[in-house]
Backbone of each chain as ProteinMPNN parsed JSONL, in Angstrom:
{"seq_chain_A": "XXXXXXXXXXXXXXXXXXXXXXXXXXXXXXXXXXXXXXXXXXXXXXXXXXXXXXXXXXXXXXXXXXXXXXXXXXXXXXXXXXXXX", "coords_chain_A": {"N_chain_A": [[0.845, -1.198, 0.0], [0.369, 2.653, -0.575], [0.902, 5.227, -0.118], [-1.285, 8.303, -0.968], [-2.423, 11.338, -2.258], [-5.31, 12.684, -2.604], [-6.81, 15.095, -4.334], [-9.909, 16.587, -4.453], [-11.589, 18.541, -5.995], [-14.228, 20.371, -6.099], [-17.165, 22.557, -8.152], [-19.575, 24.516, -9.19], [-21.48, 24.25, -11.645], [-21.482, 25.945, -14.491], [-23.7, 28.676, -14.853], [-24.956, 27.748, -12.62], [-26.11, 29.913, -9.929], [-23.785, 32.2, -8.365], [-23.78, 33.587, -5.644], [-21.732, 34.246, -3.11], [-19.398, 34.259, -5.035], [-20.205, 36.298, -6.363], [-20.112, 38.859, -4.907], [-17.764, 38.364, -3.673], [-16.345, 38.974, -6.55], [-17.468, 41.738, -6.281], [-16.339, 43.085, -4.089], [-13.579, 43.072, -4.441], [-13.838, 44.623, -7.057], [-13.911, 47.13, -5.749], [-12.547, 47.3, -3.885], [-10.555, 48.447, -5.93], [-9.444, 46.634, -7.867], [-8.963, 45.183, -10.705], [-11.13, 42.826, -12.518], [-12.102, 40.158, -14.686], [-14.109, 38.102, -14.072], [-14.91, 36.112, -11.765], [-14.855, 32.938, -9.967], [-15.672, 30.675, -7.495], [-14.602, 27.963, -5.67], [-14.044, 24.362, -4.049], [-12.267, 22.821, -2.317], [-10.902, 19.23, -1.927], [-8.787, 17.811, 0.495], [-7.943, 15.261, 0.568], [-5.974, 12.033, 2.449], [-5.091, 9.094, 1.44], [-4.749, 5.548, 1.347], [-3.719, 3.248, -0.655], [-3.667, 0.541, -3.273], [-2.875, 1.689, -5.628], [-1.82, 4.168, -7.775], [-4.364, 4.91, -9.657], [-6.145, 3.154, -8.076], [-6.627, 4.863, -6.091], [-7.523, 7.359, -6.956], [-9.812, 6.591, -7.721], [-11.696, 5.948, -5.87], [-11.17, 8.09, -4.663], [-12.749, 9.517, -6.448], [-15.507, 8.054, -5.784], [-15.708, 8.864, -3.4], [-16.161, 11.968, -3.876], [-18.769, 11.556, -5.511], [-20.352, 10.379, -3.947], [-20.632, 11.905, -1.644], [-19.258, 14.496, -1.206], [-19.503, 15.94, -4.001], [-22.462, 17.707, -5.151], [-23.954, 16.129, -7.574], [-26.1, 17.52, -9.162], [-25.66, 20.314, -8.972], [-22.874, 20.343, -9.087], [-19.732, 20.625, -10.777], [-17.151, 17.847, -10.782], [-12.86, 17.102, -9.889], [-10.795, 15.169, -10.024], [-7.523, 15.053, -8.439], [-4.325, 13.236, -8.736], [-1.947, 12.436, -5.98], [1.057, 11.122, -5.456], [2.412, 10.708, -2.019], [4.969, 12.807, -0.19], [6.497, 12.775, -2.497]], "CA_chain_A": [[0.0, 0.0, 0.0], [0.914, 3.509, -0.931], [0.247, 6.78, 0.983], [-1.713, 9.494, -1.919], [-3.043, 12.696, -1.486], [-6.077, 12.795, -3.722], [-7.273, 16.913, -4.449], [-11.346, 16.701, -5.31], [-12.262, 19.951, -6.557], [-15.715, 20.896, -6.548], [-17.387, 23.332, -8.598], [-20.856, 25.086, -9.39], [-21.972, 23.838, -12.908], [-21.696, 26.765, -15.275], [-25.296, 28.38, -15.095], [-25.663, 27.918, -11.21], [-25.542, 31.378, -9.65], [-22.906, 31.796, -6.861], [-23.853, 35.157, -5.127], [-20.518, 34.512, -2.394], [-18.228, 34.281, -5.737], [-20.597, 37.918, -7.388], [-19.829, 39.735, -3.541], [-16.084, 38.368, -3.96], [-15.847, 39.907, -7.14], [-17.743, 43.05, -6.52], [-15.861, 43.846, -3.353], [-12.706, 43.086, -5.234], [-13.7, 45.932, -7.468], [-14.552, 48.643, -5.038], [-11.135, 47.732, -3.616], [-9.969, 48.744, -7.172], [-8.684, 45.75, -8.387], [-9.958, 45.31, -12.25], [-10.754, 41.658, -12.93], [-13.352, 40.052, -15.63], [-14.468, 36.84, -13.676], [-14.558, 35.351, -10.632], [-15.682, 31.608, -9.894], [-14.958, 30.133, -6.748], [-14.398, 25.984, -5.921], [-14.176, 24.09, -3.156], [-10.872, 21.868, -2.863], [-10.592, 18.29, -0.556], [-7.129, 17.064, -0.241], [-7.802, 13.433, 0.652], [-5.036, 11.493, 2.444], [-5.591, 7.957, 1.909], [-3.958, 4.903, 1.646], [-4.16, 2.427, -1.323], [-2.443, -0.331, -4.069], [-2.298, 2.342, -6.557], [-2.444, 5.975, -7.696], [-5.792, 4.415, -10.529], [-7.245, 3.028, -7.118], [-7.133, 6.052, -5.048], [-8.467, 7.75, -8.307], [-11.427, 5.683, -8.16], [-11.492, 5.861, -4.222], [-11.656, 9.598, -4.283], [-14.04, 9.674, -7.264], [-16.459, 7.618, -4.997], [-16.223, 9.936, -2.354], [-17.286, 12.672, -4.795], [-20.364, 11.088, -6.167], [-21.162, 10.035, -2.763], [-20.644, 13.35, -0.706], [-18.582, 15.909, -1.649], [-19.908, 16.945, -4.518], [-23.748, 17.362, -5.95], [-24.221, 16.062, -9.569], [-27.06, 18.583, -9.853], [-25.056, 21.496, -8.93], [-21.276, 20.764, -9.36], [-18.624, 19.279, -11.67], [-15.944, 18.046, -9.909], [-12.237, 16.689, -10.836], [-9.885, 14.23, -8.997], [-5.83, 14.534, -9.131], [-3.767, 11.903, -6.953], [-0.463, 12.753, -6.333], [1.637, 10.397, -4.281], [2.922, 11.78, -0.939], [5.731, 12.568, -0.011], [7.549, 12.496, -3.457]], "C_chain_A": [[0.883, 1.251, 0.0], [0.278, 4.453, -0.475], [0.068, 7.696, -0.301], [-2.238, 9.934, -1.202], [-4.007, 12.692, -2.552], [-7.246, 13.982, -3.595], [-8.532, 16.506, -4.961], [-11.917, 18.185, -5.546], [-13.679, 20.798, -7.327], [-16.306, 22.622, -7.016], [-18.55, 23.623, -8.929], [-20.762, 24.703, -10.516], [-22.149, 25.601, -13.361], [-23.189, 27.22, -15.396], [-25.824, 28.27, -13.518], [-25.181, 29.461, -10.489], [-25.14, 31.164, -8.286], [-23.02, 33.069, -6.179], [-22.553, 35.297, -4.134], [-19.932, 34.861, -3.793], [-18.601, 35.815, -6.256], [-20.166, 38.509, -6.399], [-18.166, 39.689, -3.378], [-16.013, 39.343, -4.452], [-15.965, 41.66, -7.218], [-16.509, 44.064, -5.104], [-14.402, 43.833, -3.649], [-12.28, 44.674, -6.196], [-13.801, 47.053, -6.827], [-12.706, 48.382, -4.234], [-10.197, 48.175, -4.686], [-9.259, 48.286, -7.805], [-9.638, 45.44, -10.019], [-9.538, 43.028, -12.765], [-12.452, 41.182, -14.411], [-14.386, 39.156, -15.1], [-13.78, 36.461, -12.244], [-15.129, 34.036, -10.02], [-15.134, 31.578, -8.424], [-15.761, 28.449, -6.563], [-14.198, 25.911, -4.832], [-12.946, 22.997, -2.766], [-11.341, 20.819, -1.243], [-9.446, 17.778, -0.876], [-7.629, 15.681, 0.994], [-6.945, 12.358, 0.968], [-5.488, 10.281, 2.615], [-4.259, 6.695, 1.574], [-4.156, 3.61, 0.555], [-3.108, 2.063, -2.89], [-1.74, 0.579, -5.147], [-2.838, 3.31, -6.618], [-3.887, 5.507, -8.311], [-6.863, 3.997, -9.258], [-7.466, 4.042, -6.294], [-7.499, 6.872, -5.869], [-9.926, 7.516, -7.561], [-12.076, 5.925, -6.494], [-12.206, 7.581, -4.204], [-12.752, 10.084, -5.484], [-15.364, 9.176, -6.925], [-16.844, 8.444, -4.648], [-17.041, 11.505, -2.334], [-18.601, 12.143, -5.181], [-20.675, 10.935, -4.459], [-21.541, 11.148, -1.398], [-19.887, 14.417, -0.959], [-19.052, 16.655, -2.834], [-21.775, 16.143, -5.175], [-24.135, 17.11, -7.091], [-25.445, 17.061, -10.07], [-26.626, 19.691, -9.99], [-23.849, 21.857, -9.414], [-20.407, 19.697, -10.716], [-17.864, 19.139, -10.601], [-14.822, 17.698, -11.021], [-11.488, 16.275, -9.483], [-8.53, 14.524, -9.695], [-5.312, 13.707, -7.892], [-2.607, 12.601, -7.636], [-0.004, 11.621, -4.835], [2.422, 10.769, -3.04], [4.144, 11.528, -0.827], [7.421, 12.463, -1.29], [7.504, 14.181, -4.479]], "O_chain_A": [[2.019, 1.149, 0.463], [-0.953, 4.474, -0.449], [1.13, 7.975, -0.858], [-2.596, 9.619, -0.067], [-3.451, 12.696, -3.65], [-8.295, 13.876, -2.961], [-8.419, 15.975, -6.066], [-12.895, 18.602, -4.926], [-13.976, 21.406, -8.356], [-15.984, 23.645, -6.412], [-19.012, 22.498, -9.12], [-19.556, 24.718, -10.764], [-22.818, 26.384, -12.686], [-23.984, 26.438, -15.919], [-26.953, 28.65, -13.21], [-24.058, 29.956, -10.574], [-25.621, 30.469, -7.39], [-21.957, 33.686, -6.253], [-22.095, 36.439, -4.164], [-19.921, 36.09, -3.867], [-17.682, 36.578, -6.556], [-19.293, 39.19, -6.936], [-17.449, 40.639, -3.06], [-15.788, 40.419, -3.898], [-15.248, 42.512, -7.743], [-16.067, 45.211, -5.171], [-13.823, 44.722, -3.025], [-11.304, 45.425, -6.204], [-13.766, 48.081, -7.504], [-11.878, 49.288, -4.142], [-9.014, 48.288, -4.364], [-8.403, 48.923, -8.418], [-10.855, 45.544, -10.167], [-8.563, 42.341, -13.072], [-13.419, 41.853, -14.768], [-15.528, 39.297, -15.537], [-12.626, 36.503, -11.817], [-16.179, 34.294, -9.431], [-14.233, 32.356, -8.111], [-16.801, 27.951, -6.993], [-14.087, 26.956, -4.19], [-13.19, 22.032, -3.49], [-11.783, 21.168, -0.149], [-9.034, 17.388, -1.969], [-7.425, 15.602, 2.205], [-6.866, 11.52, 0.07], [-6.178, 10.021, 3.601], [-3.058, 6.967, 1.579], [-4.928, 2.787, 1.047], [-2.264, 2.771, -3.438], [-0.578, 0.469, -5.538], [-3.861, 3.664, -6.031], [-4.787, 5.68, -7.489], [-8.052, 4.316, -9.266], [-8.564, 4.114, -5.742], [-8.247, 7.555, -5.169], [-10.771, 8.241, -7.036], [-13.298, 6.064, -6.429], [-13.301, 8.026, -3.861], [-13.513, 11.029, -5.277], [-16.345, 9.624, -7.519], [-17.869, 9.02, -5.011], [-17.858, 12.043, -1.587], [-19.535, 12.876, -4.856], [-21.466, 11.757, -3.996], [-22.418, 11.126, -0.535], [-20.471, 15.464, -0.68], [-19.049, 17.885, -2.8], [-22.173, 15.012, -5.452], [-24.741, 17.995, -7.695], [-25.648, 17.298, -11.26], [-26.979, 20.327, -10.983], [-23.517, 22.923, -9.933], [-20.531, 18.588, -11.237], [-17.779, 19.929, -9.661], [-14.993, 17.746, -12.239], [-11.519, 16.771, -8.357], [-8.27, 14.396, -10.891], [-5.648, 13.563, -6.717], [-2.301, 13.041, -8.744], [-0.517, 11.446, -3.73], [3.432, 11.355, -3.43], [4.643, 10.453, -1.159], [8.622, 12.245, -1.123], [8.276, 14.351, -5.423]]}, "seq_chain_B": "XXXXXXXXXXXXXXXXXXXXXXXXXXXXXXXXXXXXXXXXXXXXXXXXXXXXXXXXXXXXXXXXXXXXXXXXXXXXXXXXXXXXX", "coords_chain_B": {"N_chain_B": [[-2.343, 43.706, -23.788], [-2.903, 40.377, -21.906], [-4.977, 37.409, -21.466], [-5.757, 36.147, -18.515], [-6.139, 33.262, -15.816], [-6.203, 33.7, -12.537], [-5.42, 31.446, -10.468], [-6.507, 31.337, -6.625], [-5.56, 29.57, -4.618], [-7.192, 28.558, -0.769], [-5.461, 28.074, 2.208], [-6.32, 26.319, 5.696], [-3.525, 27.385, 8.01], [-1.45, 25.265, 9.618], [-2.563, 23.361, 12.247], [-4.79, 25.107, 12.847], [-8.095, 24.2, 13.816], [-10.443, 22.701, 12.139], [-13.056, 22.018, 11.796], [-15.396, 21.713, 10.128], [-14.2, 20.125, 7.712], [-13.444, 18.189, 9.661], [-16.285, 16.624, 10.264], [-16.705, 15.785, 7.848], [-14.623, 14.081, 7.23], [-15.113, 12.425, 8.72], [-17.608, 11.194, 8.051], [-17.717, 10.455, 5.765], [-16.058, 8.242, 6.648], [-18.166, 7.002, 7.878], [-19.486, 6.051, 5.881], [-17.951, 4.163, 5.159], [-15.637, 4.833, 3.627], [-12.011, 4.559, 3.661], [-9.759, 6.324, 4.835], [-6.983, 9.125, 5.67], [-6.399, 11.233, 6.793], [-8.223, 14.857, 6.007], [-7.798, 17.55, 4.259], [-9.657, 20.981, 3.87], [-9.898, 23.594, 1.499], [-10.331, 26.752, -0.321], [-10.651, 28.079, -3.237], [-10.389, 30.544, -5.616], [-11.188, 31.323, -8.384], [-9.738, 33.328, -11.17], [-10.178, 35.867, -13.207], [-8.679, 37.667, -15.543], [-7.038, 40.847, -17.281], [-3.667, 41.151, -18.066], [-0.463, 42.552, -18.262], [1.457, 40.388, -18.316], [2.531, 37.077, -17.009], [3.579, 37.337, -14.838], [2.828, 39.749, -13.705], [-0.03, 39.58, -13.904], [-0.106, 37.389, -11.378], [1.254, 38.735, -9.619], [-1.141, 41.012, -8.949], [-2.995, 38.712, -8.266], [-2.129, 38.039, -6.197], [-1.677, 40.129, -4.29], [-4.873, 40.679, -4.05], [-5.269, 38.073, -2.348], [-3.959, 39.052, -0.376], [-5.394, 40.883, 0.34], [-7.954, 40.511, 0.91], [-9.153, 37.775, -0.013], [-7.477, 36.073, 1.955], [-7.114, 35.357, 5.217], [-4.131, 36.588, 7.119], [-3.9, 35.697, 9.851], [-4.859, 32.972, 10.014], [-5.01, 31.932, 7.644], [-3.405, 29.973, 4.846], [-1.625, 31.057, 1.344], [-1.474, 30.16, -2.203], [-0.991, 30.9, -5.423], [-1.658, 30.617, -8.844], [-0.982, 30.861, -12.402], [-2.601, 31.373, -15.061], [-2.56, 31.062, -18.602], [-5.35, 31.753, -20.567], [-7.207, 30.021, -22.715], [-5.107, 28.174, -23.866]], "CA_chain_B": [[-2.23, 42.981, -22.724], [-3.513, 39.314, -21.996], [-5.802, 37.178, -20.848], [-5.287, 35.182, -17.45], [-6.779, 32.887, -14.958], [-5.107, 33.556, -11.059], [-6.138, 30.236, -9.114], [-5.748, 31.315, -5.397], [-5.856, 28.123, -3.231], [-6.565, 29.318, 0.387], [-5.78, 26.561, 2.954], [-6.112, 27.091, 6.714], [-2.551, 26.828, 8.516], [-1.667, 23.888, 9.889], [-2.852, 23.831, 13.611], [-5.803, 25.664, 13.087], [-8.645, 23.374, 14.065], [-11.137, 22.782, 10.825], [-14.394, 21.367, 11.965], [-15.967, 21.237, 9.166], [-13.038, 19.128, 7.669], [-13.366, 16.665, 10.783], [-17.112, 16.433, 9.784], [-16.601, 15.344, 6.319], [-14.053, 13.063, 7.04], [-16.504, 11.57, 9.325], [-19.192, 11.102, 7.311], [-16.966, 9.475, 4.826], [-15.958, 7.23, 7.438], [-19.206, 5.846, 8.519], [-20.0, 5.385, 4.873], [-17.15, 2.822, 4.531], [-14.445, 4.959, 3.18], [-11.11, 4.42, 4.285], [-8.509, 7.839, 4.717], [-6.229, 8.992, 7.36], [-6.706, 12.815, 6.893], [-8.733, 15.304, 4.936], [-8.235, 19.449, 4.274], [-10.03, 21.45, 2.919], [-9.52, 24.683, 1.274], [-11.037, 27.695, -1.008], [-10.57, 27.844, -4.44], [-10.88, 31.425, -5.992], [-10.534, 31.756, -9.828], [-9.86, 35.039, -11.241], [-9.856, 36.088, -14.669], [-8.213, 39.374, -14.93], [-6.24, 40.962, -18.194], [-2.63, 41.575, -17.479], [0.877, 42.742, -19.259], [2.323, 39.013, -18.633], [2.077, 36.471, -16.259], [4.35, 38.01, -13.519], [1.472, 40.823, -13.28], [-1.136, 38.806, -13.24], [0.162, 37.089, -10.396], [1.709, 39.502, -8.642], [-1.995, 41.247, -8.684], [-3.945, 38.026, -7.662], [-1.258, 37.626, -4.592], [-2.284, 41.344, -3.738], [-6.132, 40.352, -4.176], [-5.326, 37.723, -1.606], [-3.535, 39.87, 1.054], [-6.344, 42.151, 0.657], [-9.866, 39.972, 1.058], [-9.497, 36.382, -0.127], [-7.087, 34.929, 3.095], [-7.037, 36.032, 6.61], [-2.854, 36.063, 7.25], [-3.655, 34.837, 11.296], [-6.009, 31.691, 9.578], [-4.748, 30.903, 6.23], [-1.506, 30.018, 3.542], [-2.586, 30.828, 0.34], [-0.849, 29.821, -3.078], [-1.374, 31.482, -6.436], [-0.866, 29.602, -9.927], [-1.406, 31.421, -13.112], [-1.951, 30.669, -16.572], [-2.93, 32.296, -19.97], [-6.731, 31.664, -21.19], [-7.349, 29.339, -23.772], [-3.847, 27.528, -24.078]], "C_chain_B": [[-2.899, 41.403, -22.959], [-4.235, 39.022, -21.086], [-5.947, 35.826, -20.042], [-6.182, 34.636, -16.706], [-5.695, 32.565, -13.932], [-6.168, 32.625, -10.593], [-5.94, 30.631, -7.858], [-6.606, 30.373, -4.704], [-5.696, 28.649, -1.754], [-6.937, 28.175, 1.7], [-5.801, 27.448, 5.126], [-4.332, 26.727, 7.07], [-2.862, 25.39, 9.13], [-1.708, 24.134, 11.68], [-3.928, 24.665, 14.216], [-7.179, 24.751, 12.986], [-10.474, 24.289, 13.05], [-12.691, 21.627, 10.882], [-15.14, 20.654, 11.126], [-15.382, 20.016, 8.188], [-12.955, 17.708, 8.449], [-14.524, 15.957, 10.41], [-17.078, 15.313, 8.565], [-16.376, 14.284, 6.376], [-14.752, 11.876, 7.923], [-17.361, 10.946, 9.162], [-18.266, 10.264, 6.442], [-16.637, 8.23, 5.472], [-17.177, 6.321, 7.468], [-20.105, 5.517, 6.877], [-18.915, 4.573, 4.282], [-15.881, 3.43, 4.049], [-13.511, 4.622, 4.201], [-9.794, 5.774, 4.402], [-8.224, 7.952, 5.916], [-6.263, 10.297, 7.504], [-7.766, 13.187, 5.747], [-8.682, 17.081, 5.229], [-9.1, 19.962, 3.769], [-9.84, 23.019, 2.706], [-10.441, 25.352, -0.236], [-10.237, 27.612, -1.882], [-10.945, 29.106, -4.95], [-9.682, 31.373, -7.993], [-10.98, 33.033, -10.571], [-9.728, 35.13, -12.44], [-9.819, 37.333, -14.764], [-7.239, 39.272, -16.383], [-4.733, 41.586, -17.696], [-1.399, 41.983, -18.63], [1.719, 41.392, -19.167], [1.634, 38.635, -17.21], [2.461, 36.604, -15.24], [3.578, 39.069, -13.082], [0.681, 40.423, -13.09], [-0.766, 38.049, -11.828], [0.338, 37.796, -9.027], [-0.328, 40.602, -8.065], [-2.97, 40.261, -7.887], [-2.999, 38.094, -6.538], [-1.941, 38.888, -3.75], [-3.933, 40.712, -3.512], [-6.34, 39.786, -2.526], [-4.859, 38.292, -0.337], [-4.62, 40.904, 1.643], [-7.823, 41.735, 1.22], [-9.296, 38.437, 1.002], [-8.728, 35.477, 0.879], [-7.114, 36.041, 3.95], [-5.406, 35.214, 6.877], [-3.453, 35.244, 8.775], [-4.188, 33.5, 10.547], [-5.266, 31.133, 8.196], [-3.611, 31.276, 5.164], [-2.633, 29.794, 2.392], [-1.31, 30.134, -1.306], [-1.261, 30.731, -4.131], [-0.721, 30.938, -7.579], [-2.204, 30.973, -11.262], [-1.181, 31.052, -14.324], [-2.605, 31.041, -17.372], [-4.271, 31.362, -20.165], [-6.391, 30.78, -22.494], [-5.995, 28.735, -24.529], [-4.397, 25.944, -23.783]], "O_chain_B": [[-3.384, 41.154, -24.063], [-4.423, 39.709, -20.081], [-6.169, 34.725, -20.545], [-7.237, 35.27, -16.676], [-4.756, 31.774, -14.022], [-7.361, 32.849, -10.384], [-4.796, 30.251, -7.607], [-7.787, 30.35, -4.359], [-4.622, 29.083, -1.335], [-7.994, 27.659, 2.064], [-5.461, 28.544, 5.572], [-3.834, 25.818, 6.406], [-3.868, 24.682, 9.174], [-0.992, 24.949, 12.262], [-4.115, 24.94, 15.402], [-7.415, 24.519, 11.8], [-11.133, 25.328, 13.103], [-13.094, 20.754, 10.114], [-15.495, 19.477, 11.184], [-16.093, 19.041, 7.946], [-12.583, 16.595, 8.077], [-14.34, 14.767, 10.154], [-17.459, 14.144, 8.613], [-17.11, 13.383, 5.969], [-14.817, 10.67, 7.684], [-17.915, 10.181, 9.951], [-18.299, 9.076, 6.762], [-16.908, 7.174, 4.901], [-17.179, 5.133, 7.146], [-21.148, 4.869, 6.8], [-18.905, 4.299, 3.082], [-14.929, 2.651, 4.004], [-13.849, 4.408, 5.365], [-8.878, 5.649, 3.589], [-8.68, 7.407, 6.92], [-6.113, 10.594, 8.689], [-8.166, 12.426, 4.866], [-9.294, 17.712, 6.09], [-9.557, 19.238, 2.884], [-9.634, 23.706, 3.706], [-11.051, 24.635, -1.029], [-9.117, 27.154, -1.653], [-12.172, 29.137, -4.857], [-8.538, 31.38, -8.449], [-12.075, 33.596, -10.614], [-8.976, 34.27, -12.899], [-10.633, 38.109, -14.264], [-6.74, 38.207, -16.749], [-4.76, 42.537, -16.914], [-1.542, 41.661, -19.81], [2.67, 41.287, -19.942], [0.795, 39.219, -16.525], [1.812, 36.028, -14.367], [3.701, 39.32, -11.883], [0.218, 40.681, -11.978], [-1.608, 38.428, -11.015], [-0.127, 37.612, -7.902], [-0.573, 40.765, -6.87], [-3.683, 40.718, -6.993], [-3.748, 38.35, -5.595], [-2.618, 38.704, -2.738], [-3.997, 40.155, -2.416], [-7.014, 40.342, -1.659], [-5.405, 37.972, 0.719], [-4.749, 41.474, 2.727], [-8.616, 42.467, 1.813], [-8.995, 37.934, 2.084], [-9.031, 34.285, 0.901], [-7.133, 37.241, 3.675], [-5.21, 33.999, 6.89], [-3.395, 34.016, 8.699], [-3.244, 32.74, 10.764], [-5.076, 29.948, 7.921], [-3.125, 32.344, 4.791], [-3.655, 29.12, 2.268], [-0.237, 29.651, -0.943], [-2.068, 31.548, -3.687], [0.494, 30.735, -7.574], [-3.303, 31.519, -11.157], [-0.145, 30.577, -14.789], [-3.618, 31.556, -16.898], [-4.145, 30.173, -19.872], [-5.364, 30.927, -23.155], [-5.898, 28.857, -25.75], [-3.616, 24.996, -23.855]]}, "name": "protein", "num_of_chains": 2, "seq": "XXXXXXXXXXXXXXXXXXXXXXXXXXXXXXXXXXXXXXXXXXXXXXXXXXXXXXXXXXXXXXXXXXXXXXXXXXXXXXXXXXXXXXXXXXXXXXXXXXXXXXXXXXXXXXXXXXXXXXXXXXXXXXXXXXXXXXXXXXXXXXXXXXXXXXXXXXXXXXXXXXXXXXXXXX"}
């Protein structure tokens, strides 16, 4: 077994309105910073423990569908990185 | 000028006690997963036009000193990279 860190990065589906990310950006601008866009995401870093980086993939792509993120609301995206290296 | 997306990743320090984080990993637990930690952290993506990618950056880092981390609470990162590459 192999110690990964597996990042799930949840996100609002294009089309869902994020009023925290519009109040980001607006108070962004009044501090006079000039931007075009502002999204914001939700990151899990995932330390788990398993035969391979493809299974802690699959491991942390569970854990998305199953709680971290909402298929009605969000995309997500899984990266594994192996710890420590 | 061009056209950028600043990622700022904003994590808490380490030692700052993340409830919601303990939660999660909780809940994951008693639905069978298996992990030995879990962080979590904010995700702000910025799309902002800049003179290169050392400006864009150097502006989202500002952004973050200014609103998007609290220095006592949170390390932030900043990754930047040109639009449609």
């Amino acid at each position: 077994m192999t110690a990964y860190t597996a990042t799930v990065t949840v996100r609002l589906k294009r089309g869902v309105l994020d009023p925290e990310a519009d109040t980001t950006q607006k108070t962004l601008e009044r501090l006079g910073f000039e931007l075009s866009d502002l999204r914001s995401a939700d990151q899990f870093e995932v330390d788990l423990d398993a035969e391979s980086a493809d299974a802690a993939a699959e491991r942390a792509d569970e854990m998305a569908q199953r709680l971290l993120a909402n298929p009605t609301l969000h995309d997500y995206d899984v990266v594994v990185e192996e710890q420590g290296v």
